[in-house]
Wavefront OBJ file of the C-alpha trace (Angstrom):
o trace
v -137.307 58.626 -68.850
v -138.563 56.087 -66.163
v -136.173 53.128 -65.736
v -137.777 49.738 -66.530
v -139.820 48.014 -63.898
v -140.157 44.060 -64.323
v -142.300 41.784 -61.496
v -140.139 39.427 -59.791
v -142.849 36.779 -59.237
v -141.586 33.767 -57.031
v -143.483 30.794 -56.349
v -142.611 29.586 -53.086
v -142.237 25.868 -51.998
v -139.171 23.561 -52.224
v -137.534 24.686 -49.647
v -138.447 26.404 -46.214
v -139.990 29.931 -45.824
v -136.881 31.085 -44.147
v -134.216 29.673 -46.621
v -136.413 31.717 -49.481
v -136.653 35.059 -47.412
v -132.874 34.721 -47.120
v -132.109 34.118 -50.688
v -134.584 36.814 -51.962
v -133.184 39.007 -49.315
v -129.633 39.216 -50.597
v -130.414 40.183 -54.352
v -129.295 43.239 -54.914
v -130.867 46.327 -56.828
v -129.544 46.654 -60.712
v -128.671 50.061 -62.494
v -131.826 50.898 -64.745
v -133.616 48.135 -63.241
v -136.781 48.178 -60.887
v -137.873 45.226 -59.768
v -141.173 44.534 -57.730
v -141.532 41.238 -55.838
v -144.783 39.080 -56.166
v -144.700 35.856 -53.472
v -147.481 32.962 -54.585
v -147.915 29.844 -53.403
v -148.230 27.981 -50.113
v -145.766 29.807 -48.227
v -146.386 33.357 -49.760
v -147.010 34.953 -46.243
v -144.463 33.416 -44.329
v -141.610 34.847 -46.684
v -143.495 38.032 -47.239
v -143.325 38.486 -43.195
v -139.530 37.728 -43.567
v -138.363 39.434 -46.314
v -136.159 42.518 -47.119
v -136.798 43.622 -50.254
v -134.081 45.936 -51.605
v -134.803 46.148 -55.283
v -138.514 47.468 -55.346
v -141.696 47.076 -53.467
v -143.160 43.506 -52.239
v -146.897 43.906 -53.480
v -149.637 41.690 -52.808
v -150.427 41.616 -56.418
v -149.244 42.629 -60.028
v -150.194 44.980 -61.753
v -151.925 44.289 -65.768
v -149.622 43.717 -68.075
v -146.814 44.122 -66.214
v -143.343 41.944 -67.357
v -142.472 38.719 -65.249
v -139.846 37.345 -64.001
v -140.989 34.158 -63.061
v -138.674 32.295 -60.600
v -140.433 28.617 -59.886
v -140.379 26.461 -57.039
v -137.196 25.414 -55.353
v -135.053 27.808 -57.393
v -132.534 29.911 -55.831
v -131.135 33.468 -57.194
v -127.992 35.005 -57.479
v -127.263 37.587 -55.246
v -126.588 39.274 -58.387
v -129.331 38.216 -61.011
v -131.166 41.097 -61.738
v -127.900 42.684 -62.850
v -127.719 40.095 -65.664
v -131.735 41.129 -66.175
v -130.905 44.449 -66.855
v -127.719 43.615 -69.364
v -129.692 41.092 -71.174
v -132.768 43.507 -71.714
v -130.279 45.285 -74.120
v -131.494 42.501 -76.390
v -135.492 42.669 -75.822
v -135.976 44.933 -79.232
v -135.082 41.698 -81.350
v -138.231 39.932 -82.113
v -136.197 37.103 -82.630
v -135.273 36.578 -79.101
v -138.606 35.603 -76.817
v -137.140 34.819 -73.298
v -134.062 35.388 -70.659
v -133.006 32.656 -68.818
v -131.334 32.879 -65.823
v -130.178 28.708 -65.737
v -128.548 27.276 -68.372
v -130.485 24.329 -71.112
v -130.628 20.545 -69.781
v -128.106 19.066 -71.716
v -129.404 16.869 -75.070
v -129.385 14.068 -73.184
v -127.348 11.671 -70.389
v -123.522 11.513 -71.329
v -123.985 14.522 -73.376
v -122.714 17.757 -71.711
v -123.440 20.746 -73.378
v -121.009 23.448 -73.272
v -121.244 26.707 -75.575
v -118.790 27.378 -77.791
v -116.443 30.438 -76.660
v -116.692 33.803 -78.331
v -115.678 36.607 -75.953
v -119.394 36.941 -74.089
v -120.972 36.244 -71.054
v -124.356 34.360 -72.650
v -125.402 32.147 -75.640
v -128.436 31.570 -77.553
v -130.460 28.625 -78.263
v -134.095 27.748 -79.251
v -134.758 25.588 -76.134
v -137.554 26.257 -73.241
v -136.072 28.912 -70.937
v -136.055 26.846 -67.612
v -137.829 27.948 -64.044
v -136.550 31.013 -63.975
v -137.087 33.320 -66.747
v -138.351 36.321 -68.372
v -140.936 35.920 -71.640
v -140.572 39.056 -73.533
v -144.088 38.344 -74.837
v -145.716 36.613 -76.788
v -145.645 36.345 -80.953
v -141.876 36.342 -80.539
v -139.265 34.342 -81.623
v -138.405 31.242 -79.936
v -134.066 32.287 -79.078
v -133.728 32.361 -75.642
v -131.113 34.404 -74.289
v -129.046 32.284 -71.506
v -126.004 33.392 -69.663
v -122.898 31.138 -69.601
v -122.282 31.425 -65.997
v -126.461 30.922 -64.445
v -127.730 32.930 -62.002
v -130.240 30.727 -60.823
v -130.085 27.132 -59.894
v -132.702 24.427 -58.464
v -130.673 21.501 -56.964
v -131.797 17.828 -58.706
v -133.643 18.705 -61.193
v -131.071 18.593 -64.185
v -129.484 22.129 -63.824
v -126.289 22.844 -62.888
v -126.219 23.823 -59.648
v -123.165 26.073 -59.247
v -124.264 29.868 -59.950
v -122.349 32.967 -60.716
v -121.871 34.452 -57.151
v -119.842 37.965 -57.964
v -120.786 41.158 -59.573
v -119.806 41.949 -63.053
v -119.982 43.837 -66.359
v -122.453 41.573 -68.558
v -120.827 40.967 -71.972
v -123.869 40.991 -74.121
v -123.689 40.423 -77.742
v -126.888 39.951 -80.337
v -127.933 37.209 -82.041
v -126.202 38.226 -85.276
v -122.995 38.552 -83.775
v -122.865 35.413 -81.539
v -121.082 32.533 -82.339
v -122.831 30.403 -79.411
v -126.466 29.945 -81.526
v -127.708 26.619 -80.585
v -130.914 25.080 -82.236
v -133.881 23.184 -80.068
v -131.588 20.401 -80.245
v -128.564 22.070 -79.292
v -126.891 21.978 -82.866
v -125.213 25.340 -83.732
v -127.169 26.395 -86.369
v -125.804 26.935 -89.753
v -125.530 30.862 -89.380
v -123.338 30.636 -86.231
v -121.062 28.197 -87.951
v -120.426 30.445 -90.877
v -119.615 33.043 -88.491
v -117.522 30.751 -86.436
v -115.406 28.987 -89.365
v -115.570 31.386 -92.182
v -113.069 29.339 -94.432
v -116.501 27.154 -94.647
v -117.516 26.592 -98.256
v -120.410 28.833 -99.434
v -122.746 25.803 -99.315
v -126.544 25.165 -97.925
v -125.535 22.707 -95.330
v -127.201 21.397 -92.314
v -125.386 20.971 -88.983
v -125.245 17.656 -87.438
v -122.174 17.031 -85.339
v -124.296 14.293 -83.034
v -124.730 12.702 -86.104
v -128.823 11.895 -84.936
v -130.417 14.582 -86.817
v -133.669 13.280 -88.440
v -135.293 16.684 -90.296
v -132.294 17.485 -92.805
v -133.579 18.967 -96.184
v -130.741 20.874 -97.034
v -128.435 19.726 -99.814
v -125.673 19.387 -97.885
v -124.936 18.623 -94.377
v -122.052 18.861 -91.933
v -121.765 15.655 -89.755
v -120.029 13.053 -87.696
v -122.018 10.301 -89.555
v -119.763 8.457 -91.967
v -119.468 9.839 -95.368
v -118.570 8.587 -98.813
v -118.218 12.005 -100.704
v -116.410 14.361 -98.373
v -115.791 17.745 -99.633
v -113.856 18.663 -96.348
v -113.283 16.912 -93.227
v -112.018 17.702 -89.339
v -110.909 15.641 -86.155
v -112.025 15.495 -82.733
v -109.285 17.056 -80.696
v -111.356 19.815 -79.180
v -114.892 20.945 -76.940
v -117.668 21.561 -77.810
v -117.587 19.660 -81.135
v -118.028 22.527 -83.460
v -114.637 24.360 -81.795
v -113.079 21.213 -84.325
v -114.483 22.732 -87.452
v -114.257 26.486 -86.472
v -110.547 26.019 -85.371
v -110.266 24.143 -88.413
v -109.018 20.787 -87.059
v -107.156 18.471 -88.696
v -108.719 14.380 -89.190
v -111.093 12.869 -90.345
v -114.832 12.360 -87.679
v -116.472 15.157 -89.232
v -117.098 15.168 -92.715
v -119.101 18.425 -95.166
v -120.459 16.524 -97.677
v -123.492 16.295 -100.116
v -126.345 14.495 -97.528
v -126.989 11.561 -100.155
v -123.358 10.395 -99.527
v -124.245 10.502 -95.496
v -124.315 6.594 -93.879
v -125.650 6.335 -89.983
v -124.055 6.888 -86.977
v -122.654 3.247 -85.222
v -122.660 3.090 -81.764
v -119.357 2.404 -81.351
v -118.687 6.387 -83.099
v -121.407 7.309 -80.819
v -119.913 6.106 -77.898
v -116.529 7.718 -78.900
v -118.428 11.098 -79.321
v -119.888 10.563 -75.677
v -116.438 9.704 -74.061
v -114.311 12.916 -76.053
v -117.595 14.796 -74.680
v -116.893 14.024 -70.891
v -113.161 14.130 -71.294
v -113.098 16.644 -68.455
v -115.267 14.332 -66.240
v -113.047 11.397 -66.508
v -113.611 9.660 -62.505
v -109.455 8.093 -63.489
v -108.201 11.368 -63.693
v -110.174 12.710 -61.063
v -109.192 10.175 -58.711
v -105.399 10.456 -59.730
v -105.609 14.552 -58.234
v -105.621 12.720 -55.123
v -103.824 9.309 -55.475
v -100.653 11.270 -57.342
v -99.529 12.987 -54.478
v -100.133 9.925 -52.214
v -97.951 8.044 -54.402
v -95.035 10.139 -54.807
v -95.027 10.389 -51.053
v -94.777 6.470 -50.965
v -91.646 6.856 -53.404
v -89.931 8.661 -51.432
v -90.334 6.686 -48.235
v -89.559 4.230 -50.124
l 1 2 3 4 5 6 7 8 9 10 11 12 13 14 15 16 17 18 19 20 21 22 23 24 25 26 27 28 29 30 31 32 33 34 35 36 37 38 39 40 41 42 43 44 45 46 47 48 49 50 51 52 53 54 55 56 57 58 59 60 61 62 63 64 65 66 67 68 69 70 71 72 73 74 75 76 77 78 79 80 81 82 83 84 85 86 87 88 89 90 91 92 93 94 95 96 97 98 99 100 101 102 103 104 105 106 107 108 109 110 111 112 113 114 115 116 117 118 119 120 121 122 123 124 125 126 127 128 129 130 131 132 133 134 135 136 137 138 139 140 141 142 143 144 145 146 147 148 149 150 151 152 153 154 155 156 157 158 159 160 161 162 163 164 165 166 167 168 169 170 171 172 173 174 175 176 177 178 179 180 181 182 183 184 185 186 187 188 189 190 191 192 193 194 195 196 197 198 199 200 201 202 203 204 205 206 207 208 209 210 211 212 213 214 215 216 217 218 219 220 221 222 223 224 225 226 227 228 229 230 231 232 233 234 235 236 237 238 239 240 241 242 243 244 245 246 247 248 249 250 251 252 253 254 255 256 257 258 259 260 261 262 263 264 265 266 267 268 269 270 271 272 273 274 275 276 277 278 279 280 281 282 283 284 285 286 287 288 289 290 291 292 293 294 295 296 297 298 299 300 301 302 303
């Protein structure tokens, strides 16, 4: 049987001709993985004359109907992306899922990191647009994209994070039923993921709302950090991402599973407390102490 063959098509611009040949240059072949490149854009010949192409053949166009892997402008690979390609096509039979990413979402918004919740794998789900560099498994498909927890890809300033994976390795790739990383279009793990993730969960219809600013709830119950007069069960905040709290079954009382009626809003100041647990492991105090401790103790001792 003929291995699958994907067109890697790069539009160039955003950086120089010679920066993209080198960055194309180093991506190595996968196993079960041919890859044709496609250059468009202003620069197309330039990094066509300078390329070396070791996963395929550089064409001057693609063939019909052909899959793409369409890398915009600016973006950089991963020496070892198409090796994450190739593991994540594992998933492509599930109608459910419609793209790979190779980045990782924006986050929901500024002060709000998003980080996945841990289950063993090397990617997550979540029905968010795939980014500048992706794969569309075509079209009348579901709208899960497939994203890796470590990206390989990455376009400086423009909201991704720029650190890529930069090492070869054996893509843990798990499906959408048995992830517990499945992340709505507004980055809420959906109901589904949470059972899976904290089965001592009541059997309950429930909505999940741990950013406590979900408008479209119509199920009868919902699981939230807005305040709640009718609490059937209840967690603390000790842990990231937010949901780790409920699956590792956290003791306290932020988030609350309750009937929705019984559901108040969100105050800023809970908000704000949400924002500041969130970015815990950004604090610029503790980042600045790294360096200042060992200055200090230094002084101590001289002193």
């Amino acid at each position: 049987m003929a291995e699958p063959r994907l067109i890697v098509s790069v539009t160039t611009g955003g950086q120089t001709a010679e920066a993209l040949a080198r960055t194309l240059s180093a991506v190595r072949p996968a196993s079960n993985l041919a890859a044709d490149l496609l250059l468009v854009g202003p620069s197309a010949a330039a990094v066509r004359d300078a390329v070396v192409w070791a996963c395929g053949t550089v064409l001057n166009e693609a063939p019909a109907g052909a899959p793409h892997l369409s890398i915009g402008a600016g973006v950089s690979l991963s020496p070892f992306a198409l090796g994450f390609v190739s593991a994540a096509l594992t998933q492509a039979d599930d109608q459910r899922v419609g793209a790979i990413s190779l980045t990782r979402p924006a986050d929901r918004r500024p002060g709000e990191p998003f980080l996945p919740l841990q289950d063993g794998s090397d990617v997550f789900y979540a029905s968010t647009p795939p980014g500048p560099a992706s794969l569309s498994l075509g079209a009348g498909r579901g709208d899960a994209t497939l994203f890796p927890r470590a990206p390989v890809a990455t376009r400086p300033g423009h909201g991704l994070a720029v650190g890529m994976d930069r090492a070869a390795r054996d893509w843990r790739v798990v499906s959408l039923d048995q992830s517990l990383a499945v992340y709505d279009a507004g980055l809420e793990l959906t109901p589904e993921a949470m059972r899976r993730a904290a089965p001592h969960l009541p059997d309950l219809d429930f909505a999940v709302d741990l950013f406590g600013d979900r408008a479209d709830v119509t199920a009868p119950y919902l699981l939230s950090s807005r305040p709640c007069s009718a609490p059937l069960a209840t967690w603390g905040l000790e842990l990231t991402p937010l949901e780790a709290n409920i699956a590792l079954n956290r003791p306290g009382q932020v988030f609350s599973l309750g009937p929705t009626s019984s559901f108040a809003t969100l105050d800023q100041m809970q908000r704000l407390h949400l924002r500041q647990h969130l970015n815990r492991h950004f604090d610029m105090g503790a980042f600045v102490g790294q360096f200042l401790g060992p200055f200090g103790r230094l002084v101590g001792r001289k002193a």
